[in-house]
C-alpha positions as CSV (number, residue, x, y, z in Angstrom):
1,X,94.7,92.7,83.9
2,X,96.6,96.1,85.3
3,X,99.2,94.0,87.6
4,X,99.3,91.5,84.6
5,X,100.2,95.1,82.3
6,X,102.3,96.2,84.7
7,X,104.6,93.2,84.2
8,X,104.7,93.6,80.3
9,X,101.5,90.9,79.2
10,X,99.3,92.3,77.4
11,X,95.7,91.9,77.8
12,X,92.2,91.6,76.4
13,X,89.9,93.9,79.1
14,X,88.1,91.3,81.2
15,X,84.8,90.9,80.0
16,X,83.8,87.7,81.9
17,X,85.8,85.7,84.7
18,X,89.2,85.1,83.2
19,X,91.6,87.8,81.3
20,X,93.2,86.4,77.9
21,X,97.3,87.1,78.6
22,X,99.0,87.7,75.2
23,X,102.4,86.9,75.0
24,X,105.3,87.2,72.4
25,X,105.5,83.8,71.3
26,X,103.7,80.5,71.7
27,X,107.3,79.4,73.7
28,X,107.0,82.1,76.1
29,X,103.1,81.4,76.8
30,X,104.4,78.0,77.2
31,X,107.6,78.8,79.4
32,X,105.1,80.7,81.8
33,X,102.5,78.1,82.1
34,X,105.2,75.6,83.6
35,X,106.7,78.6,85.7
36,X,103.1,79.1,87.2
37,X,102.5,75.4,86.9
38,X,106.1,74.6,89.7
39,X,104.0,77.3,91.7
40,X,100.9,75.5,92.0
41,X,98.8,77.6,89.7
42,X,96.8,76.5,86.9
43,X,96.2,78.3,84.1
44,X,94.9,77.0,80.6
45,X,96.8,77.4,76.9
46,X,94.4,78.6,74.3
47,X,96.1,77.6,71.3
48,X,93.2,75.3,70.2
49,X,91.8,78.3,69.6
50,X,94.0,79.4,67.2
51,X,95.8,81.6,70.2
52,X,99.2,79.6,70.9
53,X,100.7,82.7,72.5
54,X,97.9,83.4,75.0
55,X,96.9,82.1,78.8
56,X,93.7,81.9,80.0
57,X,94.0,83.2,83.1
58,X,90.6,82.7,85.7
59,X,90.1,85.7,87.9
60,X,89.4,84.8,91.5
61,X,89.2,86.4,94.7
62,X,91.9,89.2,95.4
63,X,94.7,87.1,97.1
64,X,94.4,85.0,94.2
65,X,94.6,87.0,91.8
66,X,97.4,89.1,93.3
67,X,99.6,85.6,93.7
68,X,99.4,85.2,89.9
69,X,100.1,88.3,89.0
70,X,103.1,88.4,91.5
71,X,104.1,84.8,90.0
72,X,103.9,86.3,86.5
73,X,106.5,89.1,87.7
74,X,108.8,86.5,89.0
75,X,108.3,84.9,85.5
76,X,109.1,88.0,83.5
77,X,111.7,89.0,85.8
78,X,115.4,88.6,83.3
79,X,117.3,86.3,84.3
């Protein structure tokens, strides 16, 4: 959730295995999906549960964890 902060998503403190990444818009939440999708991560949308802006993001081991959050940078990153 920090290196996810650090990159300017917002986040619910982990209270089981995943973090809930807030974003500004449901297009953005979107936008980054696909961006971590062409990089071989999976992540889930949330908008069925009223949440169209959020990702669902599964916290693994470290070196997992530190690939999304450095693929979420590169998202974030203007263009």
């Amino acid at each position: 959730a920090a290196a996810l902060a650090e990159s300017g998503v917002d986040c619910d403190p982990p209270l089981a295995n995943f973090v809930l990444a807030r974003f500004r818009n449901q297009a953005e939440a979107e936008a980054c999906d696909l961006f971590l999708q062409s990089r071989g991560l999976i992540v889930r949308r949330v908008a069925g549960y009223g949440l169209p802006h959020c990702l669902r993001i599964t916290i693994g081991d470290q070196a997992s964890c530190e690939k999304v959050a450095a693929a979420v940078a590169a998202f974030r990153v203007p263009a």
